[in-house]
C-alpha positions as CSV (number, residue, x, y, z in Angstrom):
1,X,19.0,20.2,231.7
2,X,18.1,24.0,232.8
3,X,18.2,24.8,236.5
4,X,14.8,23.9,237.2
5,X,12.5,24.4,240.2
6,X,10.4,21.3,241.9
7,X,8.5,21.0,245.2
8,X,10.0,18.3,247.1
9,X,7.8,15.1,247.6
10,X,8.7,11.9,245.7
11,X,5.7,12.3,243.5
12,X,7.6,14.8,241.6
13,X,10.4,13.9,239.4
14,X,13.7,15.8,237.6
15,X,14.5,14.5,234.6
16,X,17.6,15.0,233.8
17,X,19.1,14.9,230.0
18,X,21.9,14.7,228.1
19,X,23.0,14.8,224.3
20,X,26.5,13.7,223.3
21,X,28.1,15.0,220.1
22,X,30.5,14.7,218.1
23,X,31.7,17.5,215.9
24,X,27.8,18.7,216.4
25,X,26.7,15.6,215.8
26,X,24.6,13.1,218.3
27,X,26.4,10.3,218.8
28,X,26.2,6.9,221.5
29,X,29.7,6.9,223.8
30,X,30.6,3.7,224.6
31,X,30.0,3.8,228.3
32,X,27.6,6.3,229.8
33,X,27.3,7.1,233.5
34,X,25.2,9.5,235.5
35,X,25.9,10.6,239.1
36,X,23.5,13.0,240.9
37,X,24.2,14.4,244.6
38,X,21.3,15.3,246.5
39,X,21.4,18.2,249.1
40,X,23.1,16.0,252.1
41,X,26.3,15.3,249.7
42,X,25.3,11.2,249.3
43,X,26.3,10.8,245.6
44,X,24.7,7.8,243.2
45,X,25.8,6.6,240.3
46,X,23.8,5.4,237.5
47,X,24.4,3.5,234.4
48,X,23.4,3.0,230.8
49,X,25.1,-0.9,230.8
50,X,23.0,-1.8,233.9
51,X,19.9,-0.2,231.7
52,X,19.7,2.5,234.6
53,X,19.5,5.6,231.8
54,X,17.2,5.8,229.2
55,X,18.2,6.0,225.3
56,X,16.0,8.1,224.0
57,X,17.7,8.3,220.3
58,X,21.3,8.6,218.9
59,X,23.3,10.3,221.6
60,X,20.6,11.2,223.5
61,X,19.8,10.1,227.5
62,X,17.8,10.5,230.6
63,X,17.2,9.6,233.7
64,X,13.9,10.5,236.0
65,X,15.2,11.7,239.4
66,X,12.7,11.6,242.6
67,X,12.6,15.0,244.3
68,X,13.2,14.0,247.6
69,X,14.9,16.7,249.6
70,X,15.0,20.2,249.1
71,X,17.8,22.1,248.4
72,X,20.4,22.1,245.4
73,X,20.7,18.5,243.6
74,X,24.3,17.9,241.1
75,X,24.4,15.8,238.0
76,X,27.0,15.0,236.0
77,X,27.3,13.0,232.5
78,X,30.1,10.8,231.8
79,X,30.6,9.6,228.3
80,X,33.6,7.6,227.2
81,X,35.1,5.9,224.1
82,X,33.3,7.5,220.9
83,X,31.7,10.2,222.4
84,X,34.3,11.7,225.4
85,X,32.6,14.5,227.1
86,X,31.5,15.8,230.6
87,X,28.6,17.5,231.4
88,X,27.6,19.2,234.9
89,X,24.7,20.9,236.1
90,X,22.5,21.5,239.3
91,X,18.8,22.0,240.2
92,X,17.0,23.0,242.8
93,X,14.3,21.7,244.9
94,X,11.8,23.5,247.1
95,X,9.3,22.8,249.6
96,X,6.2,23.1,249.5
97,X,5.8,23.8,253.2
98,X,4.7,27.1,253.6
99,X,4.0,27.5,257.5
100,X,5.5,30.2,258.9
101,X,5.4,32.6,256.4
102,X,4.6,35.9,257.5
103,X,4.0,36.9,253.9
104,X,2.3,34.2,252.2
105,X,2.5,34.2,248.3
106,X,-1.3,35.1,247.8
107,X,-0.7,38.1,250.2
108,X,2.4,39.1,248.5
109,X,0.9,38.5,245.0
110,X,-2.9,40.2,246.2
111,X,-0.2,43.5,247.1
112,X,1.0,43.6,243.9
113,X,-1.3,42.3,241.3
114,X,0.4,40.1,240.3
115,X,-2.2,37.4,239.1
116,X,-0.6,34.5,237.1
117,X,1.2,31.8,238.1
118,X,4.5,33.1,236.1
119,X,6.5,34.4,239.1
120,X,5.3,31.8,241.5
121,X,9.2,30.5,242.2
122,X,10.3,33.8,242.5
123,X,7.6,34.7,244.8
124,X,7.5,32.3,247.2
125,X,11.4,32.7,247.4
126,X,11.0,36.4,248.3
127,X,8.6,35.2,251.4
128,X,11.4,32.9,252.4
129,X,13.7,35.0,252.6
130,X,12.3,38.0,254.1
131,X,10.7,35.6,256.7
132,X,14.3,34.4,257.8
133,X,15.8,38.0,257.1
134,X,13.2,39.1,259.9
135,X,13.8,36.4,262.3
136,X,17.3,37.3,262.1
137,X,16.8,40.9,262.5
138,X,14.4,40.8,265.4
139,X,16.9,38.0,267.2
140,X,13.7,35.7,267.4
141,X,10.3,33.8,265.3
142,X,7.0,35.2,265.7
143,X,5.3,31.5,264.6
144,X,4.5,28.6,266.3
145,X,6.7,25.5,266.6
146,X,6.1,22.8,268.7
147,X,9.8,21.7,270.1
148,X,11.6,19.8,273.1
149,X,14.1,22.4,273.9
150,X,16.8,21.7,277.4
151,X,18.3,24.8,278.9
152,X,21.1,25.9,281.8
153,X,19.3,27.1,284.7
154,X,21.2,30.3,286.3
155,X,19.8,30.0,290.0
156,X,17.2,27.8,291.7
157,X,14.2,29.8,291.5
158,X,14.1,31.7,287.8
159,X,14.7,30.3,284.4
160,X,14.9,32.4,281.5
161,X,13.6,30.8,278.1
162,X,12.7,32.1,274.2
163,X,9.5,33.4,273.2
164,X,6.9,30.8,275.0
165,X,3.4,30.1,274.4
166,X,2.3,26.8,275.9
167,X,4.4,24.4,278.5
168,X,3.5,20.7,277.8
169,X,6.2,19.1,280.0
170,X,8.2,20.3,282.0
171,X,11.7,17.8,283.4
172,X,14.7,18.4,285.1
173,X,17.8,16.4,285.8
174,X,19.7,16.9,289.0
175,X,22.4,14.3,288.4
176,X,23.3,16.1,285.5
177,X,23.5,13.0,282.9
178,X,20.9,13.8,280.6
179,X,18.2,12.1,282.2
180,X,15.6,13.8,283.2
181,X,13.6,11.9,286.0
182,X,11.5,14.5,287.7
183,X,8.7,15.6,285.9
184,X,6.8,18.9,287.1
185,X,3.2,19.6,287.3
186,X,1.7,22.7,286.6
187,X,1.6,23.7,290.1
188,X,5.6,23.8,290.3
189,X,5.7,26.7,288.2
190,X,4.7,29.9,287.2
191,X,5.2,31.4,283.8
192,X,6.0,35.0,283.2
193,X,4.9,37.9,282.4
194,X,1.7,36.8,284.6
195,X,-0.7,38.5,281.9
196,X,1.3,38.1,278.4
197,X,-1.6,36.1,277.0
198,X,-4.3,38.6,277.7
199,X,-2.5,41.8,276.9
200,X,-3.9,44.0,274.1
201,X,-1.7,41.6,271.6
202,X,-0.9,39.0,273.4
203,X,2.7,38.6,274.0
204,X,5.2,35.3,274.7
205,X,6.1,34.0,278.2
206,X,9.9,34.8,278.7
207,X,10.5,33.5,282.0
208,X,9.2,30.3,284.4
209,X,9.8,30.4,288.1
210,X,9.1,27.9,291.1
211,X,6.2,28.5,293.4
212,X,6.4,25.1,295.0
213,X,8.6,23.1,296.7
214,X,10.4,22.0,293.4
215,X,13.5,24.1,292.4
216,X,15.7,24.2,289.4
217,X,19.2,21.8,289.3
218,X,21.5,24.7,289.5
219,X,24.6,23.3,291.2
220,X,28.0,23.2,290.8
221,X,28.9,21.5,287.8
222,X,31.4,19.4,287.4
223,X,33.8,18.3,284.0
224,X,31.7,15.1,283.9
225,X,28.2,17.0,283.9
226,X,25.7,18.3,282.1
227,X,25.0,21.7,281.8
228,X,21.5,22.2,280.6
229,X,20.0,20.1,283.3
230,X,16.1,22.0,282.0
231,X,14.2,20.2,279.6
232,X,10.7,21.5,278.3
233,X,8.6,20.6,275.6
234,X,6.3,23.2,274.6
235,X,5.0,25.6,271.6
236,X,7.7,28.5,271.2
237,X,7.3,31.7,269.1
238,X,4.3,34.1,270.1
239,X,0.5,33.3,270.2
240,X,-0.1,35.0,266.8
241,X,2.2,36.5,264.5
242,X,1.3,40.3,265.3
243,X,0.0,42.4,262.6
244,X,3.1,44.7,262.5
245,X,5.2,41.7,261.2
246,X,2.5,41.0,258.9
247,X,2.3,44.1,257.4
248,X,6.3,44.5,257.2
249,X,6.8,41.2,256.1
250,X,4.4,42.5,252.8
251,X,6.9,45.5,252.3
252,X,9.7,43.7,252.1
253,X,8.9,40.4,250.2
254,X,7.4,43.5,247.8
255,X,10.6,45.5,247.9
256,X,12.8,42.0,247.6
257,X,11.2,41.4,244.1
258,X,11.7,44.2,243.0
259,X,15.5,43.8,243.4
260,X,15.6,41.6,240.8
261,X,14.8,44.5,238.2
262,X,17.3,46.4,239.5
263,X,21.2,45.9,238.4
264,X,23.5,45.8,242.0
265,X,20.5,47.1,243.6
266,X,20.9,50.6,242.0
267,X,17.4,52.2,241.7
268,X,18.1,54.9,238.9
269,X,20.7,57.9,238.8
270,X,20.5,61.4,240.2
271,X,22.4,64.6,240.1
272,X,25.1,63.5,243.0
273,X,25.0,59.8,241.0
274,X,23.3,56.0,241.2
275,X,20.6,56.1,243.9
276,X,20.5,52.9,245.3
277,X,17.9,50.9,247.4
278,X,17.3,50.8,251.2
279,X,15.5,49.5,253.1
280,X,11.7,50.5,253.5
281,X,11.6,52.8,256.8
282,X,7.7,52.1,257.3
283,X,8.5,48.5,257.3
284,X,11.7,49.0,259.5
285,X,9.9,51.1,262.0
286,X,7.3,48.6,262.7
287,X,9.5,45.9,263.2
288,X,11.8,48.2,265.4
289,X,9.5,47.4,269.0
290,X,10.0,43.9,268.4
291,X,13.8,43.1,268.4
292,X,15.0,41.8,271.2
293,X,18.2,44.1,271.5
294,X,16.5,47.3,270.1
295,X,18.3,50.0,267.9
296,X,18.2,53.5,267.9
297,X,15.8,54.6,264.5
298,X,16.4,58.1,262.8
């Protein structure tokens, strides 16, 4: 089997095959096993005595594998007695979740006509990994996820968190052993900046602050404590990925595909030598306002 690509669901299957020879020709081995190791490292092993593998002909075998976690998958054929031989191989499996993109495939394949359904894999891989080569650039995601996140509160009064849109509970734990038993109401706390939402492109909440009687546990902790004594569940990332990101995200995932044409990522050869390829300064410049420990551009 060919490293192939399939969305992970377990409606779609691998099937994986194998033809034992000897001296070029198919022939049965007397025992034939199969073991496949999904992404997490659990190994399974099947066999053609337990009637576990399919025979399709002399020396030939299969087995139908359900795609059920994304990531790379292992097989490998064991034949003994008349037909001794070893066969290894991987495959990949991708999701078909595509939230958070900031490049979506149909954007990325609308910027460069690309109108078939040939380079789809290679595509949607490009959008990955631009989307998490921003993320880590910037030091932070520009799309929504709905998560409970706990934090260390530095004084009583001020709590610095990520990128926040929405607060649906906030809890706190004074005791410090990871229950949290008081439960705040929206009129404990303010969040900050006081006009994030509303501004020209509206922006995260980056800090929360008390304006009741309520205040944050932040004692003196002790070996037997807990630290992060915060807990919030709420929608992180910004209100809307902002166009900038958008726009960069295209230039890149466009850039990033055309890599692949490009041998160690040397663009074509001038008088002083190989001119290789860089980084697009448009797209680098817009996403320049948005890091949160901002570099110096030239």
């Amino acid at each position: 089997m060919a490293a192939e690509v399939f969305f992970a669901n377990t409606n779609e299957i691998a099937t994986v095959t194998n033809t034992f020879e000897v001296s070029d020709v198919a022939t049965d081995p007397t025992t034939v096993s199969l073991v496949i190791t999904d992404p997490s490292g659990t190994a399974t092993t099947y066999t053609y005595a337990l009637a576990e593998i399919t025979r399709d002909s002399t020396g030939v075998y299969h087995k139908d594998i359900p795609c059920t976690a994304a990531g790379t998958w292992q097989y490998v054929w064991i034949g003994t007695g008349t037909a001794t031989d070893v066969v290894a191989g991987t495959w990949a499996v991708v999701s078909t979740d595509l939230s958070g993109l900031y490049c979506t495939p149909e954007l990325l394949k609308d910027r460069t006509g690309i109108s078939d359904a040939l380079d789809d894999v290679a595509i949607l891989a490009a959008c990955r990994a631009v989307k998490r080569w921003i993320d880590r650039h910037c030091d932070r995601h520009f799309n929504r996820v709905t998560a409970t996140k706990t934090f260390a509160p530095d004084n009583w009064y001020c709590l610095k968190v990520p990128d926040l849109v929405s607060v649906t509970a906030l809890k706190t734990d004074s005791a410090g052993d990871g229950t949290f038993e008081t439960t705040w109401t929206t009129t404990d706390y303010q969040l900050l900046p006081v006009n994030a939402a509303v501004e020209i492109e509206s922006e995260p909440y980056t800090e929360i602050r008390t304006v009741a009687a309520l205040t944050f546990p932040a004692t003196a902790y002790t070996p037997s404590s807990r630290a992060d004594r915060v807990q919030i569940v709420g929608v992180w990332g910004w209100p809307e990925v902002p166009a900038p990101i958008t726009e960069a995200a295209k230039i890149l995932s466009g850039d990033y595909l055309k890599l692949g044409g490009m041998a160690f990522g040397v663009q074509g050869y001038g008088d002083y030598g190989a001119v290789r390829a860089r980084m697009s300064s448009p797209a680098m410049e817009m996403l320049a306002p948005y890091r949160l420990t901002p570099i110096l551009m030239r």
